[in-house]
N, C-alpha and C positions, 0 to 999 in steps of 0.2 A: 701179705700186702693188705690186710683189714686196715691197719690206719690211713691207708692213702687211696684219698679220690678217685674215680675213673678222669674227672674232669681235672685232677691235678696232674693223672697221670699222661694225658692228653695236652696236653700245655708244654710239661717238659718234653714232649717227646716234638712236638711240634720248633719249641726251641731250638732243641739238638739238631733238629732237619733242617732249619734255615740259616746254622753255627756254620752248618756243614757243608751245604750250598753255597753258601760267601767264602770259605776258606778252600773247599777243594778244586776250584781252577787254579790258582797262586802256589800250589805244591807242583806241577811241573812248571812254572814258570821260569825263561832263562832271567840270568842275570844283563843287565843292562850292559852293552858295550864300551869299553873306556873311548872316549874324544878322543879322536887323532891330535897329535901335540899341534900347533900353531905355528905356519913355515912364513915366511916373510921373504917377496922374491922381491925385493927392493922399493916396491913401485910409494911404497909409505914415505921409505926415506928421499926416495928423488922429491914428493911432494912437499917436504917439509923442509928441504932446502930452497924447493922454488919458491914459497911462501918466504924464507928469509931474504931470497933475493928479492921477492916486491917490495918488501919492508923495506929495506937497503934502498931501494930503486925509488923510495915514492920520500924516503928521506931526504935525498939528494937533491930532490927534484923541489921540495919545501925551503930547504936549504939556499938551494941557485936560486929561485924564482923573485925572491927578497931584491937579491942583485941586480938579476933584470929590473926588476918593476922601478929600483931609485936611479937608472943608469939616464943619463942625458941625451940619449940615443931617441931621433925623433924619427920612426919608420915612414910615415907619409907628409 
């Protein structure tokens, strides 16, 4: 060990210490749990129907409202 430092050898070792510090909690580490698959208990589909049904509903209602408004129909 004459070619090498106290101060070089002091450095590596300090290295190795803080290598070894940062790596050896992550060796007993578990592995991550897979996601439960994605279950769908309808309530997306009922809402996506009702959303078609306002579309449909507010269609209709553009639709008619034309007729009323040109109709000779004098309320008061």
């Amino acid at each position: 060990m004459a070619g090498i430092s106290s101060g070089a050898l002091t450095g590596v070792m300090v290295i190795l210490a803080l290598a070894f510090a940062i790596v050896s909690p992550y060796v007993e580490a578990q592995s991550a749990a897979p996601a439960p698959p994605p279950t769908s208990d309808g309530t997306s589909i009922d809402q996506g129907i009702a959303y078609v049904l306002m579309l449909v509903a507010l269609m209709l209602t553009y639709l008619i409202h034309p007729l009323d408004a040109s109709s000779s129909y004098s309320f008061f």
